[in-house]
C-alpha positions in Angstrom: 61.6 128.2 201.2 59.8 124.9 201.7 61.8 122.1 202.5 61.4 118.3 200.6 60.2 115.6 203.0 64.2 114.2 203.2 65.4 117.8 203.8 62.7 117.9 206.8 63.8 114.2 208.2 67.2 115.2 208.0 66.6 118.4 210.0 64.6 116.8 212.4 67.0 113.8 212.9 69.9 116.6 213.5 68.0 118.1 215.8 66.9 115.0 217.7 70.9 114.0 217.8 71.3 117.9 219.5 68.5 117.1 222.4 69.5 113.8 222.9 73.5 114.6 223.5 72.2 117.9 225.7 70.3 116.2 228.1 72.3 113.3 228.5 74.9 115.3 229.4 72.3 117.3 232.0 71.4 113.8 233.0 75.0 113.0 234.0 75.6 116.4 235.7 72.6 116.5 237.6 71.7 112.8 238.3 74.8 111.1 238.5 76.8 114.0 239.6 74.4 115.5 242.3 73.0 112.1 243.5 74.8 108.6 242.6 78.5 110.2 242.6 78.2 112.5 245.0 80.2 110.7 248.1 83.0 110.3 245.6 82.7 113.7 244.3 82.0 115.5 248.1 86.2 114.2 248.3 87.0 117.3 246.5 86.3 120.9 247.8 85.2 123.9 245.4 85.3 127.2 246.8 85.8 125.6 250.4 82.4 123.2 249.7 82.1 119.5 249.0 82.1 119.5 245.0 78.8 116.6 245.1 77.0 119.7 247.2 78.1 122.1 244.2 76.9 120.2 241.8 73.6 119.4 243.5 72.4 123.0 244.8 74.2 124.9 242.1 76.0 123.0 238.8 72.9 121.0 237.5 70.8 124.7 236.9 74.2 126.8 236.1 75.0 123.5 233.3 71.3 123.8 232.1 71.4 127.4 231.5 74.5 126.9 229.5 73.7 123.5 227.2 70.5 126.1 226.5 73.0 128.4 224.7 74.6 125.9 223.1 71.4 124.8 222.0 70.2 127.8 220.2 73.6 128.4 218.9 73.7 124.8 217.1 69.8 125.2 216.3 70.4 128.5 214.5 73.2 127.5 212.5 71.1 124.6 211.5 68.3 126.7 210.1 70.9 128.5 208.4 72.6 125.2 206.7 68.4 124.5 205.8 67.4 127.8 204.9 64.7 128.1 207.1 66.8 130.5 209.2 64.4 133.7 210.9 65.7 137.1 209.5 
């Protein structure tokens, strides 16, 4: 099914607001969490280590793997609301 020019700006501004609301929460996890926060944040142990170490060796890639589900779990069901789904 070919989609009108508005049903492909719509789909492409939908997916822009997905990327954008992703990686600013990968920005906040990794960059503010694992570099500017993490005095405040190495106050509170996780599994017996400073949580600002956690999130800098370990919870930036384990977030990033996850928001990549969520990413092709929102993408898919946007193909499916446009019709351009893969069968």
């Amino acid at each position: 099914m070919a989609l009108s020019k508005e049903q492909m700006s719509a789909y492409w501004r939908r997916n822009l607001k997905y990327i954008v609301f992703l990686l600013a929460i990968w920005f906040t996890v990794s960059y503010l969490f694992g570099i500017i926060f993490v005095d405040q944040l190495d106050q509170i142990k996780m599994g017996g280590y400073p949580l600002g170490f956690w999130f800098a060796c370990q919870g930036s890639e384990m977030i990033f793997v996850v928001l990549i589900a969520i990413y092709v779990k929102l993408m898919n069901r946007l193909d499916q609301e446009f019709g351009v789904a893969e069968v």
